[in-house]
C-alpha positions in Angstrom: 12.1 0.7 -6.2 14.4 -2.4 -7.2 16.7 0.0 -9.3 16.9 2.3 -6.5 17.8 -0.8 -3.6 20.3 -2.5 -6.0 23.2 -0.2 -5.5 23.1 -0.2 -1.7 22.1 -4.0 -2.0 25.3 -4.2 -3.5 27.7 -2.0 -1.9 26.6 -3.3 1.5 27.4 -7.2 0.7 30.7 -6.4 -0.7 31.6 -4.2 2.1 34.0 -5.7 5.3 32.2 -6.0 7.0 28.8 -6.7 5.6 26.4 -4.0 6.2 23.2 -2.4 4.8 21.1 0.8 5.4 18.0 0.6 7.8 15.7 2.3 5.0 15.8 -0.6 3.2 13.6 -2.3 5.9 10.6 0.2 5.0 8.6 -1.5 2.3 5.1 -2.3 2.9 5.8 -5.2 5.2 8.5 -3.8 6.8 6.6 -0.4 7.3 3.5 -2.6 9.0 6.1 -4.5 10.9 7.7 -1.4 12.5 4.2 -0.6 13.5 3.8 -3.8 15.2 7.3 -3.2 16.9 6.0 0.4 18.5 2.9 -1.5 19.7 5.2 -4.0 22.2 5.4 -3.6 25.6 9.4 -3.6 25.7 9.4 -0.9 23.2 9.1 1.8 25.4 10.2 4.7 22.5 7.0 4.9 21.0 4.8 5.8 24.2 7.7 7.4 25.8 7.9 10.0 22.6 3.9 10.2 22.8 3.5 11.0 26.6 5.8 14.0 25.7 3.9 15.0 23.1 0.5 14.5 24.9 2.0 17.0 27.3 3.5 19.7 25.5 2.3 20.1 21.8 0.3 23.0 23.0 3.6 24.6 24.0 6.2 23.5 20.9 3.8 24.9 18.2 3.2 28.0 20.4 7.6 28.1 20.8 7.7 27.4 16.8 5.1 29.8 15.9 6.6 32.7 18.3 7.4 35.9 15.5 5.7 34.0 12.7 3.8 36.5 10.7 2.5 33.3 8.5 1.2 30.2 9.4 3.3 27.5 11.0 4.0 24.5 8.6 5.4 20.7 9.9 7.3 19.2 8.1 8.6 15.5 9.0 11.4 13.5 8.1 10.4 9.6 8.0 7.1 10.3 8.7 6.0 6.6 8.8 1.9 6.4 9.8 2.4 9.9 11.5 0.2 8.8 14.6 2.3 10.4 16.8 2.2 13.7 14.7 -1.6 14.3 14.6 -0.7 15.4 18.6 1.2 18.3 17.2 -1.2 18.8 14.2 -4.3 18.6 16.5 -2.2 21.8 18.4 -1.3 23.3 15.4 -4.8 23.3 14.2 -5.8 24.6 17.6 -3.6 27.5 17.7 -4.4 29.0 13.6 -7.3 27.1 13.1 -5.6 25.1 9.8 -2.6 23.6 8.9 -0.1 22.5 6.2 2.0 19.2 6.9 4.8 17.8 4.2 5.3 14.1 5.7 8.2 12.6 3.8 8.9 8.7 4.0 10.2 5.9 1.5 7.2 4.2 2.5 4.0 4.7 -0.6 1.3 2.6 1.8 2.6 4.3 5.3 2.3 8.5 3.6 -1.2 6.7 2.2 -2.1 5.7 5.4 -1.4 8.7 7.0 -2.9 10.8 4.0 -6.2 9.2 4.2 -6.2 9.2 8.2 -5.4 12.4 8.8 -8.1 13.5 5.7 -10.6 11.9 7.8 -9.6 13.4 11.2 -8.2 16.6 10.4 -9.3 17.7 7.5 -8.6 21.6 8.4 -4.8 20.0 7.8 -3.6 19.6 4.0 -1.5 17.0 3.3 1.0 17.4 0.9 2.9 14.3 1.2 7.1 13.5 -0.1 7.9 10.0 -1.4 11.6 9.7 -1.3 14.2 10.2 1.6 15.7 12.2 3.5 18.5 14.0 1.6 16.4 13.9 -1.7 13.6 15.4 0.1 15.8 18.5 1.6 16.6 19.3 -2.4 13.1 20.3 -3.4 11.6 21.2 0.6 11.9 24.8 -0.4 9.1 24.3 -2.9 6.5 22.6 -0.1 7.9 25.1 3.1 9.5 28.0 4.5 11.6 29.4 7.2 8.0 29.5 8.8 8.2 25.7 9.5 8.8 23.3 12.2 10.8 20.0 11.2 10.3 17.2 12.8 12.9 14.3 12.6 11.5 12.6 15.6 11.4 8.7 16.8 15.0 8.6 17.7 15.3 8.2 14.1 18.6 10.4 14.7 20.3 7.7 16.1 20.2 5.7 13.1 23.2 7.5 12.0 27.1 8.8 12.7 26.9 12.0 14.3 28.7 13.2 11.2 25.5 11.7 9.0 22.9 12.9 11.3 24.8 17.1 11.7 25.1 16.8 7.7 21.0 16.0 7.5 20.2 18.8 9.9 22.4 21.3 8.4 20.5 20.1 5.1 17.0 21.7 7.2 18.4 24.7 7.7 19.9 25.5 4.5 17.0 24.3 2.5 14.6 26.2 5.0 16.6 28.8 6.1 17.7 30.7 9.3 14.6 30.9 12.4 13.5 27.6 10.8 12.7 25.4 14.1 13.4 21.6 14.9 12.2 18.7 17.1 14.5 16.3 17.3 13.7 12.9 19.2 16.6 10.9 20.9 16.1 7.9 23.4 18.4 8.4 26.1 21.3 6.1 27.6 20.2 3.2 30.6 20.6 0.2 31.1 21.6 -1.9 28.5 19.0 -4.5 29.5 16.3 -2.4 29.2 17.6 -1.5 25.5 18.5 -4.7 24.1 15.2 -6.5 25.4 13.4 -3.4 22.8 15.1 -4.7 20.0 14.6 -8.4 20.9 10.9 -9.0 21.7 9.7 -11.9 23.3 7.4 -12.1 20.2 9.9 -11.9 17.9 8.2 -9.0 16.1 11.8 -7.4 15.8 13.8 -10.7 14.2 10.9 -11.1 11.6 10.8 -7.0 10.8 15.4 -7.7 10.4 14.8 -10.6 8.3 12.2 -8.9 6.0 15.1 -7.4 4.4 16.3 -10.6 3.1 12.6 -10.7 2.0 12.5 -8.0 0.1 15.9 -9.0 -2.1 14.3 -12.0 -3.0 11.6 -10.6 -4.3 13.2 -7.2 -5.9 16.7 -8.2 -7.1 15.9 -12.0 -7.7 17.6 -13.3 -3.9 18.1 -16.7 -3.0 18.2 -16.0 1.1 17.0 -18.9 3.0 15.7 -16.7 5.8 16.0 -20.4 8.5 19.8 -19.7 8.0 20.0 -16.5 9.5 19.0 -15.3 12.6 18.2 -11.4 14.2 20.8 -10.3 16.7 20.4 -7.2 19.1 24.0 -6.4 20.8 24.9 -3.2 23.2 27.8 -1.2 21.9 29.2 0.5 25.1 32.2 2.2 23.1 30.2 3.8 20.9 26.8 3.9 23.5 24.3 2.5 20.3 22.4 -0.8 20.2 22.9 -2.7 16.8 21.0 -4.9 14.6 22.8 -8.0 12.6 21.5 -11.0 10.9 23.8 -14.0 11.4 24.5 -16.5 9.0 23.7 -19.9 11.1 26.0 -21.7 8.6 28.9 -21.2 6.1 26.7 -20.2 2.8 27.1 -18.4 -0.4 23.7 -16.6 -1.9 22.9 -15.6 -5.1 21.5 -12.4 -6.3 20.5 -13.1 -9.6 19.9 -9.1 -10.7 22.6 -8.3 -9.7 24.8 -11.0 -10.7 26.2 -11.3 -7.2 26.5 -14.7 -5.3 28.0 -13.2 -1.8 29.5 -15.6 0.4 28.9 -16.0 4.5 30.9 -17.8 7.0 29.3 -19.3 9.7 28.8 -16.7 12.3 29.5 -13.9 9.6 27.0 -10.6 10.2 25.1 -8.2 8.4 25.0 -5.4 10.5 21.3 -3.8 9.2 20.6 -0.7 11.9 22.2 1.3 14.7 20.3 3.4 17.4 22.9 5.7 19.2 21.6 6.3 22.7 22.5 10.1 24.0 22.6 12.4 26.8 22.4 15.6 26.5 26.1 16.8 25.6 25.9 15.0 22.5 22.9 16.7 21.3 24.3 20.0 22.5 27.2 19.0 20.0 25.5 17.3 17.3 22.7 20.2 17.0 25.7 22.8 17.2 27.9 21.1 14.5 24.9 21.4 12.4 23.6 25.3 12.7 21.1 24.8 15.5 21.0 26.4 19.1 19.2 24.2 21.2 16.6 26.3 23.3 14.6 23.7 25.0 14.4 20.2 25.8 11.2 18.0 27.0 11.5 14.6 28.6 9.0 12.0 29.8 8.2 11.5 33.4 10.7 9.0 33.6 13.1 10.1 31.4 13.5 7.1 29.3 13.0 10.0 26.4 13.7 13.2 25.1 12.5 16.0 22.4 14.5 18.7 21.7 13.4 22.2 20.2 16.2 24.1 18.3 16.2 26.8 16.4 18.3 27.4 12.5 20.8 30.1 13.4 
């Protein structure tokens, strides 16, 4: 995985400003980390997403299934431990009595954990499980699934990206799956920016230590020299562009070698790497996004207190 890191590791500290991609966080640490982070009581997203699901799985695999002559098959993008899935599989099996689910993560232990859990629980369900991300994924997903599939990019992972990123992802589904092909798409909505900043800054510092593992995992995989005491985790609100972002701070003026990739990057005191966005939405902007990207938008499920939403479209 180090030769496959080192050119965003690169590109990312000699960009103005700094910046590097959130699916760097997901090795093993950082996978059992995030898990940690859906587990804590200001992180709302997790149980928001499930209560949804808990609610109406019976009803989106019934919606996603509707003219099938096949089977349905879920797919999922950044499948992670897929704990929240097995309420959709659980329906799925339900409805046809088996299933077929493609999880696809950059995550080996998470898509082993979820393999071996979901062998034990469902075993009516086969796994056939994607190692690699997203947009390698949607180059060979014809191979694994058909237009007879429902995609799930769920866990507001959406929001990780420009609307531009996210509509060129999603067009990716429907071209690789084709037209009828359906999608649940998870977004956490726009309140209070309180409310959102105080889930990406736990009192238990669980976030700050899953932000910092990236530093972590240079050190270890290109040879880094971060002394993880001199940065620290910042969560900010970003009204203009209504997303929360993730930074690491350089407490001090620094410079830090890289030794792999002969790099020695220099930090000012106060400098930021910005490491993850979460765009919060309403509903126009999903209208848009989904549109830009080949989908009509046919229904949308939220929570009881609509902290949350899942959307169902459909490939045109």
């Amino acid at each position: 995985m180090s030769a496959d890191i080192a050119a965003d590791v690169r590109s990312g500290l000699l960009s103005v400003p700094k910046a590097l991609p959130p699916h760097l966080f997901y090795d093993d640490e950082g996978s059992a980390l995030y898990e940690r982070i859906t587990e804590l009581p200001e992180y709302y997203l997790t149980r928001a997403e499930r209560e949804i699901l808990e609610a109406h799985a019976t009803e989106i695999v019934a919606l996603a299934a509707d003219g099938l002559d096949g089977a349905l098959t879920i797919v999922e993008l950044g499948a992670g431990s897929a704990s929240k899935t097995e309420v959709l599989l659980r329906a799925l099996v339900a409805r046809q009595g088996h299933g077929s689910y493609v999880p696809i993560d950059v995550s080996p232990a998470a898509i082993d954990h979820a393999r071996r859990r979901l062998g034990a629980v469902l075993p009516e369900v086969r796994v056939t499980p994607l190692i690699t991300t997203h947009e390698e994924a949607l180059r060979t997903l014809k191979r694994h699934a058909g237009p007879g599939s429902l995609v799930l990019f769920i866990g507001s992972s959406v929001g990780n990206f420009e609307d531009h990123e996210a509509s060129a992802i999603l067009r990716g589904v429907g071209d690789a799956l084709g037209p009828g092909t359906c999608l649940l798409l998870g977004t956490d909505l726009r309140k209070s920016p309180d409310v959102l900043v105080r889930a990406y800054d736990d009192d238990a510092g669980v976030t700050a230590a899953f932000n910092k593992n990236l530093l972590r995992r240079i050190n270890r995989e290109l040879g880094g020299h971060f002394d993880l005491e001199r940065f620290r985790h910042v969560a900010r609100w970003n009204e203009a562009a209504s997303r929360i972002e993730m930074h690491l701070e350089s407490t001090v003026m620094q410079e830090v070698a890289i030794d792999r990739l002969l790099l020695c990057p220099r930090f000012e005191a106060g400098e930021t790497i910005h490491t993850e966005s979460s765009i919060k939405y309403d509903l126009p902007r999903v209208r848009a996004l989904l549109g830009i990207a080949g989908f009509r938008l046919d229904h949308t499920f939220h929570d009881q207190a609509r902290r949350f939403a899942l959307h169902l479209a459909r490939a045109l």
